[in-house]
N, C-alpha and C positions, 0 to 999 in steps of 0.2 A: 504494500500500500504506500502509494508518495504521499507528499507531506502535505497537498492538496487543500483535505482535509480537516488540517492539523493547523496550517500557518496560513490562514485567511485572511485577504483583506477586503475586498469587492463583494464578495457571498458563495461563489461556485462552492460545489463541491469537484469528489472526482469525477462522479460522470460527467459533471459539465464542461471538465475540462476535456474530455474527450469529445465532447461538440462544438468546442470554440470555434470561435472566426478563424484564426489563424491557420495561411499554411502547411498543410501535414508535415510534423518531420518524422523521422526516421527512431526509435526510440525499443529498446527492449527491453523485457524484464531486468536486467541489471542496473540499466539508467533510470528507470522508475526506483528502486530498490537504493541506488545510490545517490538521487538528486531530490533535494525540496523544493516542489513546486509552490508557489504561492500565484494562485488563480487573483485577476485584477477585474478583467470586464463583464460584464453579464451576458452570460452566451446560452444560447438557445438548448431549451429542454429535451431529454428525449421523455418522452411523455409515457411511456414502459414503465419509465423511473418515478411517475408525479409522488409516489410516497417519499420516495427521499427527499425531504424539503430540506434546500442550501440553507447553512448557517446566515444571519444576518451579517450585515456590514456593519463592523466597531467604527470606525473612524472617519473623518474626512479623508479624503484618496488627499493627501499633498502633491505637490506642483513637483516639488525631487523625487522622482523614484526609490533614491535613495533608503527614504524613512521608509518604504516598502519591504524594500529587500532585508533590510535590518529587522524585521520580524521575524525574520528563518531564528532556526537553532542555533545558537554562533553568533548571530548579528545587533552590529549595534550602529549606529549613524553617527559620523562628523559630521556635523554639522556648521558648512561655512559658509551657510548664506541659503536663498528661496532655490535658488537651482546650482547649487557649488557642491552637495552634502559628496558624503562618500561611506562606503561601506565597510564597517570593520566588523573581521572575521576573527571571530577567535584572536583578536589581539591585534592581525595583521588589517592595513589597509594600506590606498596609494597602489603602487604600481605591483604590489604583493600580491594583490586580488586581481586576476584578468578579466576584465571587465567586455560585456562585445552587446552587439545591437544586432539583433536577428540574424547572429551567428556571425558577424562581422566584427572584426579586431581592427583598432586601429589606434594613432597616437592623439593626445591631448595635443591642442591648442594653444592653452595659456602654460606660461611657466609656473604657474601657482596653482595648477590642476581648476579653475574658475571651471571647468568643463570636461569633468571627469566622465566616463564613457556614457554615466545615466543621464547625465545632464540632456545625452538628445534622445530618452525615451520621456515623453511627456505620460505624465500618469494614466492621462484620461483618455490614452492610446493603446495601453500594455494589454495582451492580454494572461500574457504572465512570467513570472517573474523565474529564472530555475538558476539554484544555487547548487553546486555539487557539496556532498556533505562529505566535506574533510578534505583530501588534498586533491586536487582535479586526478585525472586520468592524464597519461602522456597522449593522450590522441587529438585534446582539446587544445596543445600548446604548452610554449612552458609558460610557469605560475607556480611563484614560490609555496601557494597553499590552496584556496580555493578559486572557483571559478565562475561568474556571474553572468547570465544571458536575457535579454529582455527580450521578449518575443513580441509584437505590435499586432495589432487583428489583423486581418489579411481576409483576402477573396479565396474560398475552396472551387475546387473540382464541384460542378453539378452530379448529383446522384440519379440526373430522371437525362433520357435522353433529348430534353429539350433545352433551349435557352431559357435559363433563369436569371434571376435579379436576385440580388440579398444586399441589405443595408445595415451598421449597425450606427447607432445614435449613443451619446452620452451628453448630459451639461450639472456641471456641481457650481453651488454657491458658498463659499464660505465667508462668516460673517468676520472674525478676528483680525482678519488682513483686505475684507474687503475685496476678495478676488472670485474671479469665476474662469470657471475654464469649460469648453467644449469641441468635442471633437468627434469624429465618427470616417468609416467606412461605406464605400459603394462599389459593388463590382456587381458583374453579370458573368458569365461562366457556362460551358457543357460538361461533359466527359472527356473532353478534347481539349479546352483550353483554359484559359481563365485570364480577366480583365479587370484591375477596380484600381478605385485611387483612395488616399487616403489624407485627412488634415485634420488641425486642431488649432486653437486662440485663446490660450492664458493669459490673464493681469489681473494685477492683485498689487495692493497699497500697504504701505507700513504699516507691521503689525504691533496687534495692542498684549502687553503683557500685565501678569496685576500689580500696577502700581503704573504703568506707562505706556509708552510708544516704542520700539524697536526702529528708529527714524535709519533711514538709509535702506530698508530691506524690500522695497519696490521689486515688481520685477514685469516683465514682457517677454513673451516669445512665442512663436508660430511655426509651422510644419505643414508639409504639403508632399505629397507625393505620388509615385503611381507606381505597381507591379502589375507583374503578368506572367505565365505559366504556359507548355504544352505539354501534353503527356506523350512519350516517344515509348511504347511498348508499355513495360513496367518499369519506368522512369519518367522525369519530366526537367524538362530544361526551363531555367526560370532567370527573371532576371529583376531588379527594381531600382527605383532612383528616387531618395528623398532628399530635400529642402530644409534645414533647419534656423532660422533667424532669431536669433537674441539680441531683442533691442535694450534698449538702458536698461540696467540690471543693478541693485546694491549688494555689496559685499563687504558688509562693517568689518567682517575680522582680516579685510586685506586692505593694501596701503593705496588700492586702485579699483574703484568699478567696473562692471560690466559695458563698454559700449554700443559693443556688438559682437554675437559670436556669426558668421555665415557660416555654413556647412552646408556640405554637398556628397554625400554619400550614394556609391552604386557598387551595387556589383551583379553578379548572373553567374551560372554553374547549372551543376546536372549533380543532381540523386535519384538514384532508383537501383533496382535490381536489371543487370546485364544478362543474368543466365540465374539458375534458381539456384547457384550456392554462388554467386560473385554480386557483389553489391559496390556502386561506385560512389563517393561522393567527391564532386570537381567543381571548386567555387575562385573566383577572381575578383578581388574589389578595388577599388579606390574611394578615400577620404579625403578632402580639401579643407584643411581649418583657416579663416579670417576672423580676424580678433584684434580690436582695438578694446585698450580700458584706461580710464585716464582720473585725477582726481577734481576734474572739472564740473563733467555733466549732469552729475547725481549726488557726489558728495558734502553734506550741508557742516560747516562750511565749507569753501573750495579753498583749496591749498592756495597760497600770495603766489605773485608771479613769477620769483624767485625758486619757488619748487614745485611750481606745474609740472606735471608728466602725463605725457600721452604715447603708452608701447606699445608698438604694432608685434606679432605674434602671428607667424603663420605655420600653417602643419600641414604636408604633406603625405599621405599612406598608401602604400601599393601592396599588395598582398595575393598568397596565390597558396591555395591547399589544393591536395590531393589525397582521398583514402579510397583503398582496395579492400573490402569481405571478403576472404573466403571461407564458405561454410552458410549454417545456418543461423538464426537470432544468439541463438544460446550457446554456440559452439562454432568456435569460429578463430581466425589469425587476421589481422588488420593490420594492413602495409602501408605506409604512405607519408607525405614530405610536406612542407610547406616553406614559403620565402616571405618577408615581410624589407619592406624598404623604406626608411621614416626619413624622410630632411624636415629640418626645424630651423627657425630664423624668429630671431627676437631683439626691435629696436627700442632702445628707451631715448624719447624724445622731450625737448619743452616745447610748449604750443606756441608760447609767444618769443621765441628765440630761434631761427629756424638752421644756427651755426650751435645749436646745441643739440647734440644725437650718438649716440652711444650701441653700437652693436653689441647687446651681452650676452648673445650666443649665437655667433655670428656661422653661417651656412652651416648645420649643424646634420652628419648624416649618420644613420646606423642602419645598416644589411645584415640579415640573420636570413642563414638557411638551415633547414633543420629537416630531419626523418627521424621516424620510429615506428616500432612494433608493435601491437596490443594482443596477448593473446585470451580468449575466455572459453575457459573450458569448466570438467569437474570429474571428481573421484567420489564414487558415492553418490552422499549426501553434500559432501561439499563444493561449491561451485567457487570457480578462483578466478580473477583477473589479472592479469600479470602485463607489465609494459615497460621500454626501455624505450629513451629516444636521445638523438644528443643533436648540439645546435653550435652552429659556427656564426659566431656576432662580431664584426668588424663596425668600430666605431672613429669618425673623425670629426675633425672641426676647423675652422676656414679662420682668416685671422681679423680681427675686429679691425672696422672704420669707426674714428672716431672726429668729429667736429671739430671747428677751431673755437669755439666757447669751451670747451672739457676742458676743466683742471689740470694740473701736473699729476697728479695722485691715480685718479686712473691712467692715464699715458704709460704711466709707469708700470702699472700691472698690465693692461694690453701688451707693451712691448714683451716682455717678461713670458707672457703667453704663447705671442706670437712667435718666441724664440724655442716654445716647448716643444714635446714630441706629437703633440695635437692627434693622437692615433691609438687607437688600444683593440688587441683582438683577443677575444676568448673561446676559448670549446668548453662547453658543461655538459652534464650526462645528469640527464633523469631516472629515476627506476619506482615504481609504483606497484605494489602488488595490497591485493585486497582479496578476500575471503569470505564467505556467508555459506550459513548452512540451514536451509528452510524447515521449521520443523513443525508443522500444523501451526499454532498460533504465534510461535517465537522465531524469530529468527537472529538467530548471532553472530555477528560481524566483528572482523578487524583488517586494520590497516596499515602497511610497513610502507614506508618512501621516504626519497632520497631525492627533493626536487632544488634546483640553481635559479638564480637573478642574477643576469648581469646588469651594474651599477646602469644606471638612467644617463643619458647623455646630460642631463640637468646636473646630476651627481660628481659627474666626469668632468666636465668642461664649463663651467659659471666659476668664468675669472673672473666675473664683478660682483664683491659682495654685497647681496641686493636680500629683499627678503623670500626670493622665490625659494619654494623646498617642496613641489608637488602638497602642496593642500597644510603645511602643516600650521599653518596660519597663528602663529606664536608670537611673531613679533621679534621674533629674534632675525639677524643676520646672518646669511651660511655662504660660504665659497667651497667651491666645487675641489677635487683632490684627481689627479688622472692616473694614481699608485691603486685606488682601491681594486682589491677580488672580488670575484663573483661571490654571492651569499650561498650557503653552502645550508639545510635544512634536510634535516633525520627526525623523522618523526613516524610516532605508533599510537593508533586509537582504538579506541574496543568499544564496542556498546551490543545494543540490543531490542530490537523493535519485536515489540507485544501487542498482538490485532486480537482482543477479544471480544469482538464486534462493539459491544457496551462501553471496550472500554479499551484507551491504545497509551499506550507508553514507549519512547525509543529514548532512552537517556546514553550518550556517548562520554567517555572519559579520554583525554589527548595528552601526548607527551609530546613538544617539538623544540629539538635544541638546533640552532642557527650559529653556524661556526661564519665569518666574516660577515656579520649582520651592520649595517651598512646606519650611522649612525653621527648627527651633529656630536661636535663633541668642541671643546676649547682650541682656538687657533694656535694655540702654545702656550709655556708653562705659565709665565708671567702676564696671569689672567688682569685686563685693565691696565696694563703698564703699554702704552703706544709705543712701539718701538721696533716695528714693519709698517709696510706700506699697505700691506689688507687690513690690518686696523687702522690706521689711521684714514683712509677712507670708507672704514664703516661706522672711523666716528664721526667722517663728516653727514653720510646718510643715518646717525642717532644713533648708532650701538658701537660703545669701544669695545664691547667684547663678541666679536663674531665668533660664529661657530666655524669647524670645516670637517665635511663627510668624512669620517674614517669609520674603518674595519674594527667591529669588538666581537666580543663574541655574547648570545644570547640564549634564551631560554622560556619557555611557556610551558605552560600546563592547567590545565581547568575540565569543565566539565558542563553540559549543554544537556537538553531534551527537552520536547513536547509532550504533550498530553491533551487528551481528546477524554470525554464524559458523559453516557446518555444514561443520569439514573433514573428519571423518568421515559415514557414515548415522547414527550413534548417539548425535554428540557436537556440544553447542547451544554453543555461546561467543555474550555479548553483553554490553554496558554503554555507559557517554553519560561523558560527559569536558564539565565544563563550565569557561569563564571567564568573568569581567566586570570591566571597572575603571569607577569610577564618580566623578566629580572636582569640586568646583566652579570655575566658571570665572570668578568676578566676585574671586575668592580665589585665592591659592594654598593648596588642601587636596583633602584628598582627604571625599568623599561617607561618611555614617555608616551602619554594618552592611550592609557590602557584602560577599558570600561570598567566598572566596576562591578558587584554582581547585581544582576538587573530580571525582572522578569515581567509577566503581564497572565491575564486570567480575564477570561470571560464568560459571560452565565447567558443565555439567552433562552428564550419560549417561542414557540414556535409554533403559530395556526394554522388552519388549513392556506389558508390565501396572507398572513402575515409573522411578522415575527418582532419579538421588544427583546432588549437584554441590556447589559453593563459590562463594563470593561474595568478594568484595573492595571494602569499601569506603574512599575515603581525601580525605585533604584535605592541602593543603599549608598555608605559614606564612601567614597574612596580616599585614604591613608597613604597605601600602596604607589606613591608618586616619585619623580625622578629628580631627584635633587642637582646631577650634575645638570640638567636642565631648565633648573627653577620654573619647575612646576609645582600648582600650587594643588593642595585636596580639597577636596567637594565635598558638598551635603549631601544627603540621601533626600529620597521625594517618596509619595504616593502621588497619584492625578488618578479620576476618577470620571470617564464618559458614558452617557446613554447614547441608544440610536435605536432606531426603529426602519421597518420595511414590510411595506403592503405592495404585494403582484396583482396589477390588475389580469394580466393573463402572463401564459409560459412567457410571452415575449417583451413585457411592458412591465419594467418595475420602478417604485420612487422609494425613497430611502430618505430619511431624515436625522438627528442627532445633536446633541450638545458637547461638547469637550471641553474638557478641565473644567467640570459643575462647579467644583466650589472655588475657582477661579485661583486654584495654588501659585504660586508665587517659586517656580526652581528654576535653576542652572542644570542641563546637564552637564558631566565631565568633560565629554567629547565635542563638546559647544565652543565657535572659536573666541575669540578676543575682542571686545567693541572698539574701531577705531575713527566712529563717528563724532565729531565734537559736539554738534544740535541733539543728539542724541539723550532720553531721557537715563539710557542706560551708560552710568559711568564708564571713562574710559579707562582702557587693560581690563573691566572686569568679561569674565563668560555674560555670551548673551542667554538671555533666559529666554526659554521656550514662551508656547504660545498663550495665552490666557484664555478664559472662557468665552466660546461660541458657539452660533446655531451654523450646521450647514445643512445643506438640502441635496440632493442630487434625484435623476432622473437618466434612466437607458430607457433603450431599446432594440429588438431586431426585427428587421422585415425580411 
């Protein structure tokens, strides 16, 4: 049973997830077994099933997907802005976690991750969300730990040998931030082919918390797009192109707003079955990032003219897979390769000084080619997955232009740069084996891997010490090192999923230690004492103590599960209880932005045509904080939301709810830093979540 079920946020359950809008993919008992689904859109009934009535909808769907995905088992939300957030796994997040968009990998945009992979699944587009539970598989790429996919509704194959039409519709309101979003699906379709396009229109206004305003956290964005499908045999060739625009956008815990992200995503491939024991999957994409963020157009106040900045940011991704089956679902060898090709370019400018411009990561390229193996089979009762893959990453970088307004101070580290080895190549080897043994209601799992990261070209090559650090939104200062290794991760989990119809339980327990775990850390010894030229230009940008990436070695361990409830016929209880402690081990300290133990719990009733319930969601204190990092510990919380949902039929539902009833007043941990000055929320402190609101929403399918 997937996690379907279990980690809800829309309503489906699992049958509905087997009649979404979306795409068919390719999927076996083991990837069901091994991946939490979390179903998002309202998708059409099979009416065989009308006794199964879906759980209701806890929450407002938010604008980040993010806050989505973070309900899996493991998950928890950074939170850096209305569409910035990012997912932490079990500890890891940022470029730890492979993040892809309808199976599509590709490189962020902003140096400050503004546009981390979810940023271009709009919620009220998803139709679900799948997380691999625990370390990806080597088939999906490499990924230091887990693995993220947002799937978008899509147009199916027709099942009647005529042309049909199918729509689906959504629109939410919510009242805390004043925003709505709406979006939906149209295609027409046979047996032979399939046609539909797809778009969406979120805005939403600074939100209110209890005691204030979250001023700066506006946001805009839109999408548009179009797929299409033929079936060739038992295959189908397919191809899609979407649209992503992010207009003004705030982002209090960065030192720069959103001005615009443009994105342009396509790609096309072939999956199907070639013969009845060879299965193919052959996909090619490309990504285009355009990104300006400046401290002008949204930030209240606007920086003096003296430290205007307007950085252009552009990202370019080429990508190319390929995997072979042979065999059947369940038994089988998977062969196959993939190329990924990233160039990066990021100009820091002043608007009103046009001899002022700074390339801080000037032509920036990295080519990875990679193959591996996946084999799944079984002895007995036990069924095993087993996979090796290994990846050759060639990393470079071009030498900065800089202006005739620039200081002495940078000149001198450009040059410096410019004279380095600007080049670094690595080979890493994955290995992943996993295990399950089906036994009527239980089944027991575990999992041994051995999975690499090579360092982020952000990591490697940012001669300018600025505050970009992929999302980490701290406030601190970091320059780049071009010595650091690939991160190195050994880790083993065990758990155990219990389907006793009434009642389901999967709690997992993790061991992962991280040998060159890739980590800010003091620019040298004589911390605050200016006496290099990276400090003294990160005192002129406000921090004499800049950090710089180096190698430490780390450690995690915790423990995660859901749970699912029907002690009456009418009455659903479920929620996921997480921990993780996260340490270095070359140090005595503990690991930075690490969740604390958190969980949620929901009670619902459920009518023939409606359903009411409650939720609970809460976090404890975190202590557990990184001193070499001055970071600071949190308070614990409870929050406490209703919601309601009346069908008027299989196809047509509205849903209603209030969040945070008694209007609590927290910070999560993972919340970044306010760097708005208008802002009711002090600056350096965590911003606080959301206050108490009504939202409404409203689907459909035709």
């Amino acid at each position: 049973m997937s996690a379907s079920a279990l980690s809800f946020v829309a309503a489906p359950n699992a049958v509905m997830a087997q009649q979404s809008d979306a795409p068919e993919d390719d999927r076996s008992d083991a990837s069901d077994l091994l991946t939490d689904t979390i179903i998002v859109t309202a998708s059409k009934t099979d009416p065989l099933q009308a006794d199964n009535q879906s759980p209701p909808d806890q929450t407002a769907i938010p604008a980040d997907a993010a806050g989505i995905a973070a309900r899996t088992p493991g998950g928890a939300l950074v939170k850096n802005g209305a569409l910035s957030g990012q997912l932490s796994y079990r500890g890891f997040f940022g470029e730890r976690v492979l993040g892809r968009i309808n199976g599509q990998r590709f490189a962020s945009g902003g140096p400050n991750a503004m546009d981390p992979p979810l940023h271009y699944a709009p919620s009220i587009l998803i139709d679900r969300i799948e997380v691999t539970r625990g370390t990806a598989p080597v088939s999906q790429g490499p990924s230091l730990s887990a693995a993220v996919n947002a799937q978008l509704v899509g147009t199916r194959f027709s099942d009647s040998a005529e042309l049909a039409a199918n729509a689906y519709a959504a629109g939410q309101y919510r009242s805390v931030d004043n925003s709505y979003a709406v979006g939906g699906q149209i295609g027409i379709a046979t047996p032979r082919w399939r046609l539909g396009v797809i778009g969406s229109r979120e805005e939403g206004d600074d939100y209110d918390y209890a005691g204030g305003t979250a001023v700066g956290t506006s946001f805009e964005r839109q999408l548009y797009g179009v797929e299409g499908g033929f079936r060739a045999g038992e295959g189908e060739f397919f191809v899609e192109y979407r649209r992503s625009e992010t207009d003004p956008t705030g982002n209090p815990p960065f030192a720069l707003d959103i001005v615009y992200f443009d994105t342009d995503f396509l790609q096309a491939g072939y999956r199907g079955q070639l013969t009845d024991d060879l299965h193919l999957d052959l996909r090619m994409g490309h990504v285009t990032v355009r990104h300006l963020m400046d401290n002008q157009t949204t930030r209240h106040p606007a920086a003096p003219v003296t430290r205007a900045r307007a950085t252009f940011a552009d990202a370019d991704t080429n990508t190319g897979d390929i995997a072979l089956r042979f065999g059947s679902d369940t038994r089988n060898v998977t062969v196959g390769g993939d190329v990924e090709m990233i160039d990066k370019d990021v100009t820091i400018t002043n608007p009103t000084n046009a001899a002022f411009f700074l390339e801080a990561q000037p032509n920036l390229s990295s080519e990875r080619i990679g193959g591996f193996v996946q084999w799944h089979g079984g002895i007995g009762a036990a069924e095993f997955q087993l996979g090796a893959r290994i990846d050759r990453t060639s990393q470079t970088a071009g030498v900065p232009q800089l202006g005739a307004a620039v200081p002495m101070g940078p000149r001198m580290l450009a040059a410096a740069f410019a004279a380095s080895g600007r080049k670094q190549d690595d080979t890493t080897v994955d290995l992943v084996a996993r295990a399950w043994a089906p036994m009527a209601d239980i089944v027991p799992r575990v999992t041994l891997s051995r999975k690499t990261r090579v360092p982020s070209l952000l990591e490697r090559f940012a001669w300018l010490p600025t505050e970009a650090s992929y999302g980490l939104a701290d406030g601190n200062i970091y320059v780049g090192n071009q010595s650091l290794k690939p991160e190195v991760a050994y880790a083993v989990e065990a758990g155990v999923d219990f389907d006793g119809g009434a009642f389901t339980f999967r709690p997992t327990a993790y061991y992962r230690r991280v040998d060159d775990f890739i980590q800010g850390t003091p620019f040298d010894a004589t911390v605050g004492v200016l006496d290099t030229p990276v400090e003294m230009v990160a005192n002129m940008n406000g921090d004499p103590t800049p950090l710089k990436f180096r190698n430490v070695d780390a450690e995690f361990y915790g423990v995660d599960l859901d749970f699912s409830a029907r002690p009456a016929a009418r009455i659903v209880i479920d929620g996921t209880v997480n921990y993780v402690r996260g340490m270095r081990v070359d140090i005595d300290d503990d690991l930075y932005r690490i969740p604390p133990l958190n969980g949620r719990v929901s009670i619902a009733y459920e009518g023939d045509r409606f359903a009411i319930g409650g939720e609970l969601t809460g976090a404890a204190d975190q202590n557990a904080v990184s001193v070499s990092n001055d970071e600071d510990p949190s308070e614990g919380y409870m929050i406490v939301g209703i919601f309601a949902q009346f069908s008027l039929s299989d196809d047509v539902k509205f849903e209603a709810g209030v969040e945070n009833i008694f209007d609590t007043f927290y910070q999560p941990h993972l919340a970044g830093r306010n760097r708005v000055e208008a802002s009711d929320v002090p600056l350096g402190e965590r911003l606080p979540s959301y206050g108490r609101g009504v939202w409404v929403r409203a689907s459909a399918n035709f």
